[in-house]
DSSP file (Angstrom, degrees, kcal/mol; ACC not computed):
  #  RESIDUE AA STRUCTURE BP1 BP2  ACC     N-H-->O    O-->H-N    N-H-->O    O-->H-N    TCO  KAPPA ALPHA  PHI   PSI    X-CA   Y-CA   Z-CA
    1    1 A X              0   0    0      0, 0.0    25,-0.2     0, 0.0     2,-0.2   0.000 360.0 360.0 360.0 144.7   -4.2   12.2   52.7
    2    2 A X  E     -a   26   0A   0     23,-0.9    25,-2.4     1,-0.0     2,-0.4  -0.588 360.0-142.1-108.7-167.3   -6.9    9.7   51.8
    3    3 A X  E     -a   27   0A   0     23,-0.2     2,-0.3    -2,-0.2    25,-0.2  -0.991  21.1-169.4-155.0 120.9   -9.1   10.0   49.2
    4    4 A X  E     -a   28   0A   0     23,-1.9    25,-1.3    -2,-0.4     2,-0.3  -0.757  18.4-121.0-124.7 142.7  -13.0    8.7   49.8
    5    5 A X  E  >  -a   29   0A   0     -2,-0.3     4,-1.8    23,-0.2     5,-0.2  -0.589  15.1-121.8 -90.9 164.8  -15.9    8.2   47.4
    6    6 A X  H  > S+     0   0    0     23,-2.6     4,-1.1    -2,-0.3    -1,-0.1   0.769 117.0  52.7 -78.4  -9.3  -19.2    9.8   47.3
    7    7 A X  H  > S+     0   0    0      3,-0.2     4,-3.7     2,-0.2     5,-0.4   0.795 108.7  56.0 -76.4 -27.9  -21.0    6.5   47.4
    8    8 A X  H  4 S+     0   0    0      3,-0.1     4,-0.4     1,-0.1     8,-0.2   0.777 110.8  43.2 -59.0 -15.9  -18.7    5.9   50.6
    9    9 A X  H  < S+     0   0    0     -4,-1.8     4,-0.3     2,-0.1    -2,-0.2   0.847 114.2  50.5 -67.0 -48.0  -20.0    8.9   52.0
   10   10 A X  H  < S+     0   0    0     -4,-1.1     3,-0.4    -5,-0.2    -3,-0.2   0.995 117.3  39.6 -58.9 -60.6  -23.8    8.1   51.0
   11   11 A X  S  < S+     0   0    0     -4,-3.7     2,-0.4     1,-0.2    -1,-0.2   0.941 133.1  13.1 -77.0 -28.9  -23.7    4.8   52.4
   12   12 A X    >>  +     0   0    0     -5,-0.4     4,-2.3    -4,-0.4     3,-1.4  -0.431  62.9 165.8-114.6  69.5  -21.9    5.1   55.4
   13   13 A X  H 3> S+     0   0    0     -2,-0.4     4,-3.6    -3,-0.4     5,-0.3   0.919  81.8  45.3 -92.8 -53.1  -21.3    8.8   56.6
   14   14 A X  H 34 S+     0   0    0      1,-0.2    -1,-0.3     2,-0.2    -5,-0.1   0.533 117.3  49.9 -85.8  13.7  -20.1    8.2   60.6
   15   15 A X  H <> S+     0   0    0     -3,-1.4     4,-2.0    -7,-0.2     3,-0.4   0.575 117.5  42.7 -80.6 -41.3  -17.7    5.3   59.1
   16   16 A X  H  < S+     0   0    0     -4,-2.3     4,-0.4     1,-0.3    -2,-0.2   0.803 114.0  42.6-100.9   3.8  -16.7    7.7   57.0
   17   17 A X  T  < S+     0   0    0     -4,-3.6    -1,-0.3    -5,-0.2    -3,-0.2   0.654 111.3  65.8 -91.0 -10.8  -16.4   10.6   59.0
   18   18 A X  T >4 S+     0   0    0     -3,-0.4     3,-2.1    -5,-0.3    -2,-0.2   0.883  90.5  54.6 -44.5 -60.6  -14.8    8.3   61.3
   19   19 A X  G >< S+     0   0    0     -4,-2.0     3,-1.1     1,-0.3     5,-0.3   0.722  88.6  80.3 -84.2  -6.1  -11.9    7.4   59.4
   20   20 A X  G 3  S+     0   0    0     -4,-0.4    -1,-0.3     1,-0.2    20,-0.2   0.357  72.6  89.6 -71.8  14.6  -11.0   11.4   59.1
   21   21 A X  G <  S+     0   0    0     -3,-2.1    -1,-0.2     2,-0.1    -2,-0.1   0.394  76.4  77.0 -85.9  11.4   -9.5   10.9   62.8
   22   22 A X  S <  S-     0   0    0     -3,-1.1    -2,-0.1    -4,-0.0    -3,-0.0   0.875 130.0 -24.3 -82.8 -93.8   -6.5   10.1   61.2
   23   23 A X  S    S-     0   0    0      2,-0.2    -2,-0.1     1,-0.0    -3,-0.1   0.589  95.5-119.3 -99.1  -4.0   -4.3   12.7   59.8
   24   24 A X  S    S+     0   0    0     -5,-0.3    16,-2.2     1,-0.1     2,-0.4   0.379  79.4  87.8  90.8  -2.0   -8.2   14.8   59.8
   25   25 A X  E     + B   0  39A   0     14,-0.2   -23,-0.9    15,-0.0    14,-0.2  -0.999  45.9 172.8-140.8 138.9   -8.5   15.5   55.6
   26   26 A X  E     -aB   2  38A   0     12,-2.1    12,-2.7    -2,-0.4     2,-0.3  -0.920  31.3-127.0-125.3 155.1   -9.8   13.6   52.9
   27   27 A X  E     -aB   3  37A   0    -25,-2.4   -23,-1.9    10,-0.2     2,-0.4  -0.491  24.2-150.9 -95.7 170.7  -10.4   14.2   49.3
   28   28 A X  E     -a    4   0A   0      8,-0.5     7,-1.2    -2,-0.3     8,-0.4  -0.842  24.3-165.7-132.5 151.7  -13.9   13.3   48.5
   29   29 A X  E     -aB   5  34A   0    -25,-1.3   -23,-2.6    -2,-0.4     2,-0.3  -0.983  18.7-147.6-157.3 162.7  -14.0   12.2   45.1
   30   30 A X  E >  S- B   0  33A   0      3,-1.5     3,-3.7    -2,-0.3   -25,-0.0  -0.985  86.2 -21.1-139.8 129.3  -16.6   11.5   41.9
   31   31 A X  T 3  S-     0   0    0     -2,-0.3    -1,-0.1     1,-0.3     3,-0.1   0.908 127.3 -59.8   6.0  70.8  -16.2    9.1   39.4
   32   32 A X  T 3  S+     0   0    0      1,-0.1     2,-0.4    -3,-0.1    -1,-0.3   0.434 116.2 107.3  37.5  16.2  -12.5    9.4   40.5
   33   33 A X  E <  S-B   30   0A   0     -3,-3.7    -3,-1.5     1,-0.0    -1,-0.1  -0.758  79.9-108.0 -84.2 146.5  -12.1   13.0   39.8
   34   34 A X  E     +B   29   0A   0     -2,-0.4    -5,-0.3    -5,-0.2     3,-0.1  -0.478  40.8 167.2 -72.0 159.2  -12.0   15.3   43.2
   35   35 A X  E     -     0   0A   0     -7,-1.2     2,-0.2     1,-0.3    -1,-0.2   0.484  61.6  -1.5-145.2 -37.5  -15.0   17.3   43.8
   36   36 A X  E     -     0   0A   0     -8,-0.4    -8,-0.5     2,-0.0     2,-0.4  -0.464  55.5-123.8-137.6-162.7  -14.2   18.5   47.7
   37   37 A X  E     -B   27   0A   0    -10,-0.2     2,-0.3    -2,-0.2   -10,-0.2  -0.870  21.3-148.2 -98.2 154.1  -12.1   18.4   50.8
   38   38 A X  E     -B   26   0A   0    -12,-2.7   -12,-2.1    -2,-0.4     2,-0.3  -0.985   8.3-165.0-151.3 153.5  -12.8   17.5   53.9
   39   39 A X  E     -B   25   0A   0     -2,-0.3     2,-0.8   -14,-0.2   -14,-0.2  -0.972  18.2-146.0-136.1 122.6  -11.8   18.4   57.3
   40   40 A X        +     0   0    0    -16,-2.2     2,-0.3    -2,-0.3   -15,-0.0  -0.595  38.0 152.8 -99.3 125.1  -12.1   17.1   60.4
   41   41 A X        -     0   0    0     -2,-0.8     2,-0.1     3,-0.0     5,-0.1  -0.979  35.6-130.9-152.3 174.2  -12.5   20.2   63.4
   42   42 A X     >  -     0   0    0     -2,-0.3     4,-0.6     1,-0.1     0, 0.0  -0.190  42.7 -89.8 -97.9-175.7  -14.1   20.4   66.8
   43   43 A X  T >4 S+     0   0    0      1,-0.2     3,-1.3     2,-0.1     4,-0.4   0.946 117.9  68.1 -59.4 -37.9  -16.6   23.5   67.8
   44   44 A X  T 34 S+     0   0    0      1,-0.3     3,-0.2     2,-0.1    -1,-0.2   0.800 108.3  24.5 -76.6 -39.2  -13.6   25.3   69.0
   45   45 A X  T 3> S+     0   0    0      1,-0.2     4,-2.6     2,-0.1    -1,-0.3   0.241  87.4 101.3-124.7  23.3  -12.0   26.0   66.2
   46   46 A X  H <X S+     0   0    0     -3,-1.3     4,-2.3    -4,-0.6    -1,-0.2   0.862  78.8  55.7 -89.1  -4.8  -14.3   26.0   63.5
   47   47 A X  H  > S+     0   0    0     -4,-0.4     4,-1.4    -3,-0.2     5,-0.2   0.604 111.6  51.3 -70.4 -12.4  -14.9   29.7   62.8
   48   48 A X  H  > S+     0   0    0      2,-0.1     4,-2.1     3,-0.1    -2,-0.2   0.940 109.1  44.5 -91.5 -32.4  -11.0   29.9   62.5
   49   49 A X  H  X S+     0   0    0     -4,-2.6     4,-1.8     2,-0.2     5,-0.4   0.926 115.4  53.0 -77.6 -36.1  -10.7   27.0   60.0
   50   50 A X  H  X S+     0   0    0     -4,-2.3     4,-3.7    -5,-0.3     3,-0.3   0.962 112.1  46.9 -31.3 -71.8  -13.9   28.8   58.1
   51   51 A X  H  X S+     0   0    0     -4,-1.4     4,-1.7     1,-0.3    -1,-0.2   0.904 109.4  53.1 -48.4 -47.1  -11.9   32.0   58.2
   52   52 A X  H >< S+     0   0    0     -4,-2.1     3,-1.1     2,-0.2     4,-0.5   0.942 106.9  45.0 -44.3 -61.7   -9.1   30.5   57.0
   53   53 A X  H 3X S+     0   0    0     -4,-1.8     4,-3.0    -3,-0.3     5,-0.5   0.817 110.3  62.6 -69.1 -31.7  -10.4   28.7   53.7
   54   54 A X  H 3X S+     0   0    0     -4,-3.7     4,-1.2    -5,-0.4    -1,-0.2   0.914 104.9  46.2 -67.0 -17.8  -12.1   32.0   53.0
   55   55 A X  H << S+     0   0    0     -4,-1.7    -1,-0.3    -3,-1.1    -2,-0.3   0.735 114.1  42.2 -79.1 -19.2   -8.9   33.3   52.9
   56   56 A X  H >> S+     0   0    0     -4,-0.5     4,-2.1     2,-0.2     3,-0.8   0.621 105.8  63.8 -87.9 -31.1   -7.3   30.8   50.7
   57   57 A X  H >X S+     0   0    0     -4,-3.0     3,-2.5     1,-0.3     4,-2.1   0.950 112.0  41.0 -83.5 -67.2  -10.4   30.8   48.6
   58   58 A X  H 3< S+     0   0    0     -4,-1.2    -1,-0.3    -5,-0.5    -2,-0.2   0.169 105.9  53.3 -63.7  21.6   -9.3   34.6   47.9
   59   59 A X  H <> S+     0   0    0     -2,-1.3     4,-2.2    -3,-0.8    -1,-0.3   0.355 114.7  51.7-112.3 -48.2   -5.9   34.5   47.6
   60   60 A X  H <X S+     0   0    0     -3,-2.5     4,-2.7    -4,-2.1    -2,-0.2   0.961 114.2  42.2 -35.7 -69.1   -7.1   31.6   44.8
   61   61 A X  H  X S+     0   0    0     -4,-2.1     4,-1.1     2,-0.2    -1,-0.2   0.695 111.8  51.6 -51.6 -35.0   -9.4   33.9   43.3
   62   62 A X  H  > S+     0   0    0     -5,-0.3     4,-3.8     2,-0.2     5,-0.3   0.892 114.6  44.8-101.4 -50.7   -7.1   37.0   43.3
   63   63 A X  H  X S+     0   0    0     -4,-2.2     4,-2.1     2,-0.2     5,-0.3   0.972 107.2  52.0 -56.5 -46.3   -4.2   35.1   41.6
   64   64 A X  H  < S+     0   0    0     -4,-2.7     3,-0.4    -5,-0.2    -2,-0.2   0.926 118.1  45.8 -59.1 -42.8   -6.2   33.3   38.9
   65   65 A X  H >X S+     0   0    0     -4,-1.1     4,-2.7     2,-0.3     3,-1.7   0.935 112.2  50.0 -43.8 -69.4   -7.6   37.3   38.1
   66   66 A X  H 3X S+     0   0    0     -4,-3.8     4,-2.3     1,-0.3    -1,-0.2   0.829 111.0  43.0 -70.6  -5.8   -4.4   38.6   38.3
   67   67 A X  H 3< S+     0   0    0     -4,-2.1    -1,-0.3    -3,-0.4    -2,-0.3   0.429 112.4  62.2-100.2   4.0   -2.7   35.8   35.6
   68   68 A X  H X> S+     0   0    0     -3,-1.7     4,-1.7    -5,-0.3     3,-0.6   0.885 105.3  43.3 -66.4 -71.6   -6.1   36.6   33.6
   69   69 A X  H >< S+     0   0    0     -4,-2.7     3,-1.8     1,-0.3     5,-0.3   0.982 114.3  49.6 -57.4 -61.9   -4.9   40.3   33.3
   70   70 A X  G >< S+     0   0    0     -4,-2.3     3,-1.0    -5,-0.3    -1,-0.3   0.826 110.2  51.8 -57.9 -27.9   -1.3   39.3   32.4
   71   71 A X  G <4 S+     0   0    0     -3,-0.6    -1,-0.3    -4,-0.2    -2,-0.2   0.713 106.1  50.9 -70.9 -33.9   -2.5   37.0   29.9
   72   72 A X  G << S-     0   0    0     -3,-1.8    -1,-0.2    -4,-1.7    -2,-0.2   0.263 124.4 -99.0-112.8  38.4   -4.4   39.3   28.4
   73   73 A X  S <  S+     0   0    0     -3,-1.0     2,-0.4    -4,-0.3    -3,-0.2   0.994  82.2 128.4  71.3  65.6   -1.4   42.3   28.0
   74   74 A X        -     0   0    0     -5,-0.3    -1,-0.2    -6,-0.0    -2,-0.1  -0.847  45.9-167.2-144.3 125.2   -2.6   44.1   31.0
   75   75 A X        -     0   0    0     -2,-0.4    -5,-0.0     1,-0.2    -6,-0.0   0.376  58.1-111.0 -90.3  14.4    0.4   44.8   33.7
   76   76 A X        -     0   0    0      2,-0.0    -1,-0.2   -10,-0.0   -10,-0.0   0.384  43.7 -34.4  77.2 166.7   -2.5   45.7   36.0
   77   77 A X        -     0   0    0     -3,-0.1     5,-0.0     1,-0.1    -3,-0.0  -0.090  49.2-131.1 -60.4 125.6   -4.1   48.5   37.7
   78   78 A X    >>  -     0   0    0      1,-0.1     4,-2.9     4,-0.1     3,-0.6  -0.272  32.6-105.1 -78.1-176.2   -2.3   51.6   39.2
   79   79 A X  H 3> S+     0   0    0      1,-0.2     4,-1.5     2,-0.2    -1,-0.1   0.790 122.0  54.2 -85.3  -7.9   -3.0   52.7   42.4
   80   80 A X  H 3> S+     0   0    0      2,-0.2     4,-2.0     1,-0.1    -1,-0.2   0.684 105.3  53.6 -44.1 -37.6   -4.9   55.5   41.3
   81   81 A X  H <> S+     0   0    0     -3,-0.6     4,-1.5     2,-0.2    -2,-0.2   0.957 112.7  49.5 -64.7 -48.8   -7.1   53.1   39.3
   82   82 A X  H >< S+     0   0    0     -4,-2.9     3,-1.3     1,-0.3     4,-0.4   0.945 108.7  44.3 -60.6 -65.8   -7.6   51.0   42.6
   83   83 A X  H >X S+     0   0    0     -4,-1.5     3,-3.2     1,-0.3     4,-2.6   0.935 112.2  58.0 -78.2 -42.0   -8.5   53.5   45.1
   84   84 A X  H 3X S+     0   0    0     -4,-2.0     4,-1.0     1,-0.3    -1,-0.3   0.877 114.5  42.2 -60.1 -12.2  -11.1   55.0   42.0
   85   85 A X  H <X S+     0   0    0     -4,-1.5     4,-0.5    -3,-1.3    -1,-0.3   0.632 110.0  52.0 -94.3  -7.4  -12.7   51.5   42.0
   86   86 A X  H <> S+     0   0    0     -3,-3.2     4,-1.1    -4,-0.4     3,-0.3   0.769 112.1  50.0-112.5 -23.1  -12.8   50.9   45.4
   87   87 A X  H  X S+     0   0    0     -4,-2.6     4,-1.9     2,-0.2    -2,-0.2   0.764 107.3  48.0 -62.4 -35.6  -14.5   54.2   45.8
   88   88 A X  H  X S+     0   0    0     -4,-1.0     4,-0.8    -5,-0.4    -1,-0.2   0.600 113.1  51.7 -79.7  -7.5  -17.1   53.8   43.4
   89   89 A X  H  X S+     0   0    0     -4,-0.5     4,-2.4    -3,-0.3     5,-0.3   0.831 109.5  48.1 -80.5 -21.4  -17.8   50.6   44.8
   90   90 A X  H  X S+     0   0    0     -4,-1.1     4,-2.0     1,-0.3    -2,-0.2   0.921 110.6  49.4-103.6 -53.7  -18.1   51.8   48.0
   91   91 A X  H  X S+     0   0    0     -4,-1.9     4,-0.9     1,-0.2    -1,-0.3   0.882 110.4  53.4 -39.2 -47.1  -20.4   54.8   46.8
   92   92 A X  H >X S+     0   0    0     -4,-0.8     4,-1.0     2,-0.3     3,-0.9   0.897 108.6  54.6 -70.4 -52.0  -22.7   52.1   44.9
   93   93 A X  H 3X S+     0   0    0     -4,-2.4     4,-1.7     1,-0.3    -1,-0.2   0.842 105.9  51.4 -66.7 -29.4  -22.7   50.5   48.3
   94   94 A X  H 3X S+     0   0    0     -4,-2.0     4,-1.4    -5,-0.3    -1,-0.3   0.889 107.4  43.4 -72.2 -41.2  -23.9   53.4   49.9
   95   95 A X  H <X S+     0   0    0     -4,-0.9     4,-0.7    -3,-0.9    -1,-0.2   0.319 110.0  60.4-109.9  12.6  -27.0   54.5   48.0
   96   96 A X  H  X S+     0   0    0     -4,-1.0     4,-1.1    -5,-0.1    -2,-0.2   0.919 109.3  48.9 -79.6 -38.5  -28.2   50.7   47.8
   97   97 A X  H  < S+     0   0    0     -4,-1.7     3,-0.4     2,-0.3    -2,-0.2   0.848 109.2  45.2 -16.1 -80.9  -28.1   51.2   51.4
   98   98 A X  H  < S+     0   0    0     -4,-1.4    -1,-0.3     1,-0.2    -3,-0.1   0.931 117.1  46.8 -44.1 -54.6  -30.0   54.5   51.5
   99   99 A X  H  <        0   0    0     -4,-0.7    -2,-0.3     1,-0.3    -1,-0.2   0.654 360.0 360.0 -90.1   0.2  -32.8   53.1   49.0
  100  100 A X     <        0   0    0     -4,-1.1    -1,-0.3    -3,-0.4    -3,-0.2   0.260 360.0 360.0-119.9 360.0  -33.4   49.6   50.6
């Protein structure tokens, strides 16, 4: 994978989107730290690679949460606990519904 700056991006953008026809990702990087990815995809398939990182991003999310809880002595929710949260969100969701 290569790894592109953001002043190569600024100045040149279709050179530099150019050079993603190689293996199609680059890291974008900022005073040499990473700040993004990038991914090279056609029309066809970009609502699947969308869906995709949105899944990753919450698979991300849901581990960093659950090593949160364990860190702070909590062996996590039973499944009683779950369904009462997913219900009350789901209620909440319901009478914003109703009043807007």
């Amino acid at each position: 994978m290569q790894f592109l700056t953001i002043r190569e991006l600024s100045k040149s953008p279709a050179e530099t989107l150019t050079r993603l026809s190689g293996d199609g990702k680059a890291v974008l990087t900022n005073n040499g730290k990473p700040q993004a990815l990038l991914f090279k995809i056609d029309g066809n398939s970009f609502e699947k690679t969308l869906s995709m990182l949105q899944k990753l991003e919450f698979l991300q999310n849901l581990t960093e949460m659950r090593l949160t809880s364990m860190k702070n002595g909590n062996e996590g929710m039973t499944l009683d606990e779950i369904n009462a949260e997913i219900s009350a969100v789901r209620k909440k969701r319901k009478s914003k519904a109703k009043s807007g």
